[in-house]
C-alpha positions in Angstrom: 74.1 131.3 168.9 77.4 129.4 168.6 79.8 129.3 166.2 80.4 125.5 164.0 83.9 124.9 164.8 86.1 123.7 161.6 87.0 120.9 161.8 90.7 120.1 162.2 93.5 119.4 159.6 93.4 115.5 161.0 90.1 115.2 160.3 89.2 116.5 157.0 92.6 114.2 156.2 90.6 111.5 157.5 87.1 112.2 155.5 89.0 112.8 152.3 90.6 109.2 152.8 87.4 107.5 153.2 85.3 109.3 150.7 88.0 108.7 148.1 87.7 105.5 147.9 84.1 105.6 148.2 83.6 107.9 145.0 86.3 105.6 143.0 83.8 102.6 143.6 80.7 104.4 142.4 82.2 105.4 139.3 83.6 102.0 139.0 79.5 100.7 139.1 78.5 103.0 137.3 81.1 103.1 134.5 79.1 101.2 132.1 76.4 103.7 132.4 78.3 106.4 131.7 79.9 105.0 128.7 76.6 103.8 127.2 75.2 107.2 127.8 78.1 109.3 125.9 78.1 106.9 123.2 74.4 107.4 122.3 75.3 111.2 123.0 77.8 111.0 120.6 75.0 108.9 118.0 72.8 111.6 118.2 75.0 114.6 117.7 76.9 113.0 114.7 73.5 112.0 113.2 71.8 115.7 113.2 71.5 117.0 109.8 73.2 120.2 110.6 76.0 118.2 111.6 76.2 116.2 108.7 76.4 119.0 106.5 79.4 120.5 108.1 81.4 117.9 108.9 80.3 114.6 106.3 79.9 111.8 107.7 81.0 108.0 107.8 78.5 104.9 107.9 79.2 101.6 107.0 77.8 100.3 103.7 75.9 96.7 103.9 77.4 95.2 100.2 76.0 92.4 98.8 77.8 89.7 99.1 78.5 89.0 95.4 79.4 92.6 94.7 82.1 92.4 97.9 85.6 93.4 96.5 88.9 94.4 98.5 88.5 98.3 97.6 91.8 99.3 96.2 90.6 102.6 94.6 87.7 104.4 94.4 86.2 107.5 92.8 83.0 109.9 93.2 82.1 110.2 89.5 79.8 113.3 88.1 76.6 111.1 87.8 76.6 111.0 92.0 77.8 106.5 91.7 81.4 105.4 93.2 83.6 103.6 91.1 85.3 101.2 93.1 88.5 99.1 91.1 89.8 96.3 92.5 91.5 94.5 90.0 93.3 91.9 91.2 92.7 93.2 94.8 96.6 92.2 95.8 95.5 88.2 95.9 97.4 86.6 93.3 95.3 84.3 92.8 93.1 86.3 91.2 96.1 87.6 89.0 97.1 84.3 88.0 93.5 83.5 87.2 92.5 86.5 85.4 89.7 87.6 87.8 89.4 91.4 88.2 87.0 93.0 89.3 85.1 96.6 89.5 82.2 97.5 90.8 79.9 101.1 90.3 77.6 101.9 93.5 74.6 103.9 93.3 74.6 105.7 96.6 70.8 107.1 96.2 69.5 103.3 95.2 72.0 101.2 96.9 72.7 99.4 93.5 75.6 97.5 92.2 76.8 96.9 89.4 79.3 94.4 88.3 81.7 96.5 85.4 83.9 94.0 83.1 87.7 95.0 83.8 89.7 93.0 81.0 93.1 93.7 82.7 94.2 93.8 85.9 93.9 97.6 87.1 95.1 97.3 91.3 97.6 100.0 91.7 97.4 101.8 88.9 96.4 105.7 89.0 93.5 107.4 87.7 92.3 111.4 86.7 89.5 112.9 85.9 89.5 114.1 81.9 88.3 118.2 81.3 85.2 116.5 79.9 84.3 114.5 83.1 85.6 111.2 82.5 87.9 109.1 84.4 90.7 107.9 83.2 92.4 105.0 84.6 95.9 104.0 83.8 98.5 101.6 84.8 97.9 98.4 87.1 99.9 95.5 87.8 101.9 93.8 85.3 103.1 91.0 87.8 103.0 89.7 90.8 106.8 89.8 92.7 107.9 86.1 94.0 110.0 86.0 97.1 113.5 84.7 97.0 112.6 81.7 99.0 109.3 81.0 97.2 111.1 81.1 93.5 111.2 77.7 91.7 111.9 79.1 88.4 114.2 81.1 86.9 112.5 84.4 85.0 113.3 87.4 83.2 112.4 89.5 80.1 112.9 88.1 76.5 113.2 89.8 73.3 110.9 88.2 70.4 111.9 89.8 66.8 109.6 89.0 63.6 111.7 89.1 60.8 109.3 88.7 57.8 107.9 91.9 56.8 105.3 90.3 54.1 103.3 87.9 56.6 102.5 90.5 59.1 102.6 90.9 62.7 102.2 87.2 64.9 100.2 86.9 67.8 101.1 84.2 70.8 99.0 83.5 73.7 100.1 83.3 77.0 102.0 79.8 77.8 103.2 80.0 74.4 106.2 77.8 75.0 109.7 79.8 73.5 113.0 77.2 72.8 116.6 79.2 73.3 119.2 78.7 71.8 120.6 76.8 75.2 117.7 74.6 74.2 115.9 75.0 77.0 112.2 76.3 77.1 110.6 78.9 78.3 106.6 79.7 78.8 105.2 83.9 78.4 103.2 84.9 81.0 100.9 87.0 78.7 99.9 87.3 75.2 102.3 89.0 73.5 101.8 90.7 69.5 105.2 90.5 67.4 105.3 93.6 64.7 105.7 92.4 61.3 109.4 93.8 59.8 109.4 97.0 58.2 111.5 97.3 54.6 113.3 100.2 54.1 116.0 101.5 51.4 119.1 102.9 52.0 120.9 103.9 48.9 119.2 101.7 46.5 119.4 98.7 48.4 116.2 97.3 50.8 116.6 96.5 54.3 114.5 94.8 56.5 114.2 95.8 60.2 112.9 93.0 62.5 110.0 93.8 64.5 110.6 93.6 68.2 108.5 93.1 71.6 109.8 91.9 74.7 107.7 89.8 77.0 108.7 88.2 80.5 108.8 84.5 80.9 109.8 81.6 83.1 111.8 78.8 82.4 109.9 75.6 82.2 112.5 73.4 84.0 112.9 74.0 87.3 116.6 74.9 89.5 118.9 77.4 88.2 120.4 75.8 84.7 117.7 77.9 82.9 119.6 81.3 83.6 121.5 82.3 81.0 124.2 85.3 81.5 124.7 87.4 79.5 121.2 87.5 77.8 120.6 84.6 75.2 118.9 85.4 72.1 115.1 83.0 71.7 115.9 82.9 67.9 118.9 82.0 66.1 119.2 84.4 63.3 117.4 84.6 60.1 115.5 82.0 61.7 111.2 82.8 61.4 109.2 82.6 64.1 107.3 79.8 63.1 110.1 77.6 62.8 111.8 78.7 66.1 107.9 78.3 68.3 106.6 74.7 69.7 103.2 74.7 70.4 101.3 76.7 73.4 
């Protein structure tokens, strides 16, 4: 019986070129086969019980569309529902039109609920409480303009109530404010004046005005609203009544 010689260094050279190629195209074909196979692979393991109680896992959850909110925070509360705030969800829109929104999801029903949010919560932080609640604090007080989007000049203003016997003065938001420039000026919030507090000092009764400040922009548009340094909104001694024009 004789021996298979090996074949030479030329030719196994030659068979490795051709077959190269050869394997590269079948797994070219067959690519999408492959890929379809190690995907439902990867389905099934990720889907096994025993997996899902080791490692969690992530699905995507079909919202209603009336309940759909951009999902700034979120928290697992002790009844097993989410909590999911989105205040404003960074549109300002929304902030401008007082629309916030928050949402509670059931995970074991698939329920949702809508959940009134009276101020606008998106970034703000939140903890749980010793006693299981959730305490949410913070938000977004206002929306930043850019430079090159600004029309009209802003800032903060001090309001002072000087009469301590009529008590404290509430003004809406667009409550228009006339400086002493003469110029007005709108709040972009409600805003509560304290009334004045009396106090004696040596026999004598002072009055201390109360004080809150509250941002606003000028109504006029350009830059002749700014004021530098800070203008005061009232003259003095002069009651806010007498110092406001109408909303």
């Amino acid at each position: 019986m004789s021996t298979r010689r090996r074949p030479t260094l030329a030719r196994r050279l030659f068979t490795m070129a051709v077959s190269l190629p050869l394997m590269a195209a079948v797994a070219v074909v067959n690519k999408p086969i492959v890929v379809f196979a190690a995907e439902r692979f990867h389905e099934f393991s990720i889907n096994r019980p025993s997996y899902k109680q080791q490692y969690g896992h992530w699905s995507l959850l079909d919202v209603p569309a009336k309940f759909r909110i951009n999902a700034i925070h979120a928290a697992l509360l002790r009844t097993g529902k989410v909590l999911i705030v989105a205040g404003s969800g960074n549109n300002r829109d929304n902030f401008e039109a007082g629309t916030f929104r928050t949402i509670l999801w059931d995970p074991r029903t698939d329920a949702f609920t809508n959940v009134a949010t009276p101020t606008d919560l998106f970034c703000g932080g939140h903890t749980f409480l010793p006693n299981g609640n959730l305490l949410v604090a913070g938000g977004t007080k206002s929306y930043e303009v850019l430079e090159a989007d600004i029309t009209h000049a802003a800032g903060v203003m001090k309001i002072k109530n000087e009469s301590p016997d009529n008590g404290s003065r509430t003004f809406p938001k667009g409550t228009r404010l006339l400086g002493g420039n003469g110029r007005a000026y709108l709040t972009r919030a409600d805003v509560t004046v304290p009334a004045a507090a009396k106090m004696s000092h040596g026999g004598q009764t002072m009055v201390h005005a109360g004080e809150v400040e509250v941002w606003v922009d000028a109504a006029d548009e350009g830059d002749l609203p700014i004021v530098t340094p800070a203008l005061g909104v009232y003259p003095p001694g002069c009651p806010i009544s007498a110092c406001r024009a109408g909303p």
